[in-house]
N, C-alpha and C positions, 0 to 999 in steps of 0.2 A: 740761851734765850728762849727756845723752842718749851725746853722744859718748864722754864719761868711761868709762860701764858698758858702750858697747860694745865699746871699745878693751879693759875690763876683763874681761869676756869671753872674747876671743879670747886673750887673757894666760892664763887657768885653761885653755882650751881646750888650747893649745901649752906650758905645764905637765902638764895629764895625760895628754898623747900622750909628752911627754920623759920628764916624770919615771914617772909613775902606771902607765904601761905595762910598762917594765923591772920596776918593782917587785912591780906584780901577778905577771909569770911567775914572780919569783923565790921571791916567797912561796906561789904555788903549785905551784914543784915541791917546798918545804920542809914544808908543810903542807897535804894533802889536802882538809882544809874550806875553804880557803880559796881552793881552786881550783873546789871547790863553791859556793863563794859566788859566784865570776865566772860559773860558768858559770848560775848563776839571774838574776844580775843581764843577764846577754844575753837573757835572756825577758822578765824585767819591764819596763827598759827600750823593750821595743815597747809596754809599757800607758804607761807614765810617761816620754814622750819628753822629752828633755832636749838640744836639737841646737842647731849652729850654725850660720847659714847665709851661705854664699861667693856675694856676686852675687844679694841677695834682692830678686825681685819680691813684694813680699808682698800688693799691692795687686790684682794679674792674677787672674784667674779662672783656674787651672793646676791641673793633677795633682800639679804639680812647681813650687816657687816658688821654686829658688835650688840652687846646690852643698852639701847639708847635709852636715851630717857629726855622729854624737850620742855619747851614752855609749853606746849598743847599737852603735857599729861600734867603740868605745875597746873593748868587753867582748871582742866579737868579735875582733877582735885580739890581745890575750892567749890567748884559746882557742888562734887560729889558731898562736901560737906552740909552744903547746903539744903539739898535731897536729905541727907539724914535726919536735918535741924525740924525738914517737915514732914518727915515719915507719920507720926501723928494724922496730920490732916490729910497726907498722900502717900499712905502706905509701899514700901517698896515690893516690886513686883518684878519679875524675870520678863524681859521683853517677849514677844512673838519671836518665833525662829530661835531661840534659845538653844532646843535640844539638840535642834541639827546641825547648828555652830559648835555645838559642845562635842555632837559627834563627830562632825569633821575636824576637830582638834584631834579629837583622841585617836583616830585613822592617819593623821598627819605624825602625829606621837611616835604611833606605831613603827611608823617606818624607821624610825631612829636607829631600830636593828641591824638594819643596810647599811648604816651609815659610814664614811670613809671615816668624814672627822664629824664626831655626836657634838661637838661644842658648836660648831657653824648652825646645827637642828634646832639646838636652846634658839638659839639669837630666833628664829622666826618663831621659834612660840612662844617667846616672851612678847617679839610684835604682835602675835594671835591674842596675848592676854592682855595688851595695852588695849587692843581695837576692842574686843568686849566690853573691855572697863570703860570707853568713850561713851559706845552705845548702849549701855546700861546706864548711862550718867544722864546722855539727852534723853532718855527712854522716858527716864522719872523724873527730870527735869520740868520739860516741858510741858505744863497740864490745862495752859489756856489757848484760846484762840487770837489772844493779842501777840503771844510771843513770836507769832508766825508774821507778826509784821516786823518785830526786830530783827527775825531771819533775812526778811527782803531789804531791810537796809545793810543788814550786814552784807549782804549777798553785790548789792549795789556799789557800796564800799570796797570789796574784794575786787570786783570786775575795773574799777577805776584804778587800784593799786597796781594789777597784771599788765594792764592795760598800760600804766607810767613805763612799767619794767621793760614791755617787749618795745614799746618806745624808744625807750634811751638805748637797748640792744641795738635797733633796725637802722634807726638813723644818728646815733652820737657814736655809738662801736662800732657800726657797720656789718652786722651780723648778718650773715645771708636767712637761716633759719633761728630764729627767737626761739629763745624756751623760758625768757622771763624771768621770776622765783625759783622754777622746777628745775631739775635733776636733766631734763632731756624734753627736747618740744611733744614728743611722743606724751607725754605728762601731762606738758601744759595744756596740749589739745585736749584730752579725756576732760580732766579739769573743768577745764571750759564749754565742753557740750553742755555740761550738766548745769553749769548757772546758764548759760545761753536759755539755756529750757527753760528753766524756771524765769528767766525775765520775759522772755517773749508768752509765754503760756498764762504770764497776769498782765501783760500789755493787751493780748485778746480778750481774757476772758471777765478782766476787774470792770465792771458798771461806773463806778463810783469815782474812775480817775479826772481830774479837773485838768484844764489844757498845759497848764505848764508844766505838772505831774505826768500827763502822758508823755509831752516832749522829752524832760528827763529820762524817762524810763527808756523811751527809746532809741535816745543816746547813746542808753547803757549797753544795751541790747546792737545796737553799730559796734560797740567797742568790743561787744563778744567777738563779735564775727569778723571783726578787723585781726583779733589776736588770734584767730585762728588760721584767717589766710595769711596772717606775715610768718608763722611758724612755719607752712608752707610742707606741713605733714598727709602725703596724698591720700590717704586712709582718712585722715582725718578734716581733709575737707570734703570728703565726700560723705563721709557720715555727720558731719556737721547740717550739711543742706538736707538730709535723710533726717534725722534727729526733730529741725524746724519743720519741713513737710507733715510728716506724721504730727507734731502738737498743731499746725496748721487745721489738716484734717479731722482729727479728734475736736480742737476748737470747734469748726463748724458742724461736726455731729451733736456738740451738747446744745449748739444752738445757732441759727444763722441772724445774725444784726448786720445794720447797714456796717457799724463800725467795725467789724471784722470782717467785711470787704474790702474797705479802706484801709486798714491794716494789710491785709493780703497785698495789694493796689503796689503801697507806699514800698512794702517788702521787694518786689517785683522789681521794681525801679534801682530801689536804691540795690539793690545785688549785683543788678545789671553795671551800676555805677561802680562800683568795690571789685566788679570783676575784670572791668575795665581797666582801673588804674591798677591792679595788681597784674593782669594776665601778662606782662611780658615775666615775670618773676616765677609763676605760674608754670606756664609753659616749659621756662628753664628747668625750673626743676623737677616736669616730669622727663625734658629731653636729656635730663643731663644724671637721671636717677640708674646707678651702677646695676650693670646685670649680675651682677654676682649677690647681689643684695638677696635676689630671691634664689637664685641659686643655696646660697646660707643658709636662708629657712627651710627649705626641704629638707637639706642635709641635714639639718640643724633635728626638723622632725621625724626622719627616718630615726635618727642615735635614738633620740627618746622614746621611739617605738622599739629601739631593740630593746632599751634598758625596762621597758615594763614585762615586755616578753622574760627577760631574763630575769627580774624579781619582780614577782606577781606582787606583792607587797610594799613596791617603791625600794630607790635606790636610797632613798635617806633622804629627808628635807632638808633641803637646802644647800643640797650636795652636789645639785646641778653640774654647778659650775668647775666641780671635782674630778666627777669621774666622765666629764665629756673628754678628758684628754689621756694622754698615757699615766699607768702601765694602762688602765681600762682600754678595751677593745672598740668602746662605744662609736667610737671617731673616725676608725678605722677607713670607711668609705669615703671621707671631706678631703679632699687635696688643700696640702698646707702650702701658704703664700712662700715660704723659705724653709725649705725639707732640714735646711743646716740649722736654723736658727732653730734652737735650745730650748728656746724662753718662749714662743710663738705658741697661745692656746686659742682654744678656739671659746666661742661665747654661752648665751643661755638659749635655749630655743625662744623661739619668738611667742609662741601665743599661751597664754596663763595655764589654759586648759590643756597640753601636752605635760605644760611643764607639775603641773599635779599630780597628772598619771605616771609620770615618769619618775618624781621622785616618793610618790604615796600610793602607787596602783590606780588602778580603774575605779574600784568602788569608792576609793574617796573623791576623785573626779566626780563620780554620778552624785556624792552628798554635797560635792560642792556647787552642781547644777541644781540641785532641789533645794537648796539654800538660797542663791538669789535667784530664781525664780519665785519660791515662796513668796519674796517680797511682790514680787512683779505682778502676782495675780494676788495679792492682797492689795495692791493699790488698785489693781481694776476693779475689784470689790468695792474700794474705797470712791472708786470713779463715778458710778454708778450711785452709791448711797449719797456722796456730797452732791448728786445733779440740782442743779439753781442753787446753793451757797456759794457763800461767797469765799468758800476755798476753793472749790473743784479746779482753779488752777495747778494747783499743787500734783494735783492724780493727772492733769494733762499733762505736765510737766517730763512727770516720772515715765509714762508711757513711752515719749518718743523718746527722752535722753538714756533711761537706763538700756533701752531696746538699743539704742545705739552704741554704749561702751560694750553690753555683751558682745555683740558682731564684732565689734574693733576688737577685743579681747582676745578674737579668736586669729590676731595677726599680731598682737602684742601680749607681753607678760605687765603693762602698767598697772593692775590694777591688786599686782603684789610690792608696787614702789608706796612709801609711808604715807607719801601727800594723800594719793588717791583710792587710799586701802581707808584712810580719815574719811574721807568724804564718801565713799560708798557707803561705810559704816553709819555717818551722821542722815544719808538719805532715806535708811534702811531703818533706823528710831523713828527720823520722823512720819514715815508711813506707817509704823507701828502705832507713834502717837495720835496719827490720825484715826487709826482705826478706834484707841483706845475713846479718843472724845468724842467718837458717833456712836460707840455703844454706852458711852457716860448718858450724853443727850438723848438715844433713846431710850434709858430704862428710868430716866427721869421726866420722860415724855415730852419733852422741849425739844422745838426747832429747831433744825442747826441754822447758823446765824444767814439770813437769805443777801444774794447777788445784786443788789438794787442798782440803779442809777442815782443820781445823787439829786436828781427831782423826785424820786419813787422816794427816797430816803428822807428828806426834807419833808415831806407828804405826809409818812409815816410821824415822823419825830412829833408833826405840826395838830396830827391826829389825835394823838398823846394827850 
């Protein structure tokens, strides 16, 4: 039986690569919503992963457990055809941050030398070459400033799906910590910072939203923050309120209005309210969170400090979870839960940034700090050049969310799991492609599209 649905499987799999593929471009150059629909379905697809895996270790402790392949590279693919259809009019172009992705590939490569078993090292750089191919897809994708209002419904759309899931968890299964769609609440929280940002960063800073438009929005914008405190990840509801503070603050530096008073005000209140009905669940589970927990991580980052000491070069990507245990010495110092038990390993170190240096050295650590930071101070670039448009939400956004998974980052390895390696990559295009449509707008010497209110805008229109 087993065998049956896997066989069956791969049958839909190489069905919707032959057939599903052709079709979708075809019906998206015939029909515009429908090439709207693929390209949302290449977002949501990093929530609701749906992949199949070539060569699955599914039982190994990995970053990487096999050659996947899912509907978020099927969507991506049609896109990408799409970018081809109009290379013509929008010539294809290597994003920002190109070389040094390319470098930290090839440092990550490197290590492969070290490696216990080199098959486990493919499996993540072949994810390294899926995540390029995304963001080189939305990079040249995306060349208007309307598509960034599909993103916010998609975005809208996504937060309501999470949001059904960690539902039907919390109260119809009774889950004590939701994790929704994701892999581990750890997931969903990251996740979640980052649309959080982005809804609250255009409920402050949009002019233009009409009363029932803002109400929505800031439903949306509740459900973030509901799905973050039911996950009940204490890292990540502290960077969750760190995340909203900082695009708070940034909000009122690009500008102070009554209505992002009032928005502060409303905030205030209603946290107050959500910490209220959550705080007995709250409390448990910071009283009831295992000291061994942090205990683990230390041990966890000592190993990995030996293992770089011992191979300046990294231990092999993706190997982690290999050579933390016997014959390797690596472990040596962690008291195991059952000295007898055989089978008993221990895990991955907890934060992305050990576990880099540990399996690629130091210097790729440091490419892969200068890698998303690049991004980080090109959106402040970008912060600064959109002030009074009517995106500058977007650079607020990125400010306090991405500032906030780095920090978490540095207590988790999430941001090497698919969902949210997807979504960094797709935030990292489009501050690319923000960059790209400010310097289109200014060597064409047009405005970028200005933040009006929707009296200032009517004014203008009526001007006309």
């Amino acid at each position: 039986m087993t065998e049956t649905l896997s066989a069956a499987k791969y049958i839909v799999f190489f069905v919707t690569l032959l057939v599903g593929v052709p079709l979708g471009f075809t019906l998206s150059l015939k029909f515009p919503r429908v090439e709207k629909v693929i390209f949302f379905l290449m977002i949501f697809f990093t929530v609701k992963m749906e992949d199949i895996n070539f060569v699955s270790r599914e039982t190994f402790r990995l970053t990487s457990k096999g050659f996947e392949i899912g509907l978020v590279d099927i969507a991506t693919f049609i896109i990408f055809l799409l970018v081809l259809n109009r290379k013509k009019r929008f010539p294809l172009q290597a994003p920002p941050g190109t070389y040094i992705y390319l470098t930290y590939l090839l440092f990550s490569g490197i290590s492969i030398i070290n490696a216990a078993v080199p098959l486990f090292s493919m499996f993540e750089v072949w994810k390294m070459l899926r995540m390029y191919m995304y963001f080189f897809v939305v990079f040249n994708y995306v060349n208007d400033f309307e598509q960034f209002h599909d993103f916010m419904k998609g975005c809208a759309a996504i937060i309501i799906y999470i949001f059904y899931e960690v539902m039907k968890q919390k109260y119809i299964l009774g889950k004590f910590q939701a994790s929704g769609p994701f892999p581990h609440q750890n997931s969903l929280v990251m996740y979640t910072i980052i649309l959080g940002s982005i809804v609250f960063a255009f409920l402050m800073n949009k002019k233009d939203l009409k009363p029932l438009y803002f109400f929505i929005w800031l439903m949306i914008f509740a459900m973030s923050a509901v799905i973050v405190i039911s996950a009940l990840s204490r890292a990540g509801l502290v960077l969750f309120a760190i995340a909203v503070l900082i695009v708070l603050t940034v909000s009122f530096f690009a500008g102070i209005t009554e209505k992002k008073v009032w928005i502060a005000v409303i905030l205030l209140i209603c946290s107050m309210a959500m910490m209220a009905k959550a705080w007995n669940s709250i409390q448990e589970r910071f009283r009831t969170a295992p000291e061994e927990s942090a205990t683990t991580r230390v041990d966890l980052a000592i190993a990995a400090l030996k293992m770089v000491k011992d191979e300046p070069l990294g231990i092999g990507l993706n190997n982690f979870g290999i050579k933390i245990n016997p014959p390797w010495q690596y472990s040596s110092h962690i008291e195991m839960h059952d000295a007898e038990d055989e089978d008993e390993k221990n895990g991955l170190v907890e934060t992305i940034y050990l576990m880099i240096a540990a399996e690629c050295g130091w210097h790729t650590m440091v490419i892969y700090f200068l890698f998303i930071f690049y991004f980080y101070f090109l959106n402040l670039k970008n912060f600064f050049r959109y002030k009074g448009s009517d995106y500058q939400y977007f650079t607020i956004a990125m400010v306090g969310g991405l500032l906030a998974i780095y920090v978490e980052s540095g207590l988790e390895w999430v941001l090497k799991q698919t969902n949210n390696y997807y979504q960094l990559m797709l935030m990292f295009a489009l501050i690319a492609v923000m960059s790209k449509l400010g310097n289109r707008y200014s060597l064409a010497k047009i405005s970028l599209p200005a933040n009006l209110t929707l009296k200032q805008r009517l004014h203008t229109i009526n001007g006309l």
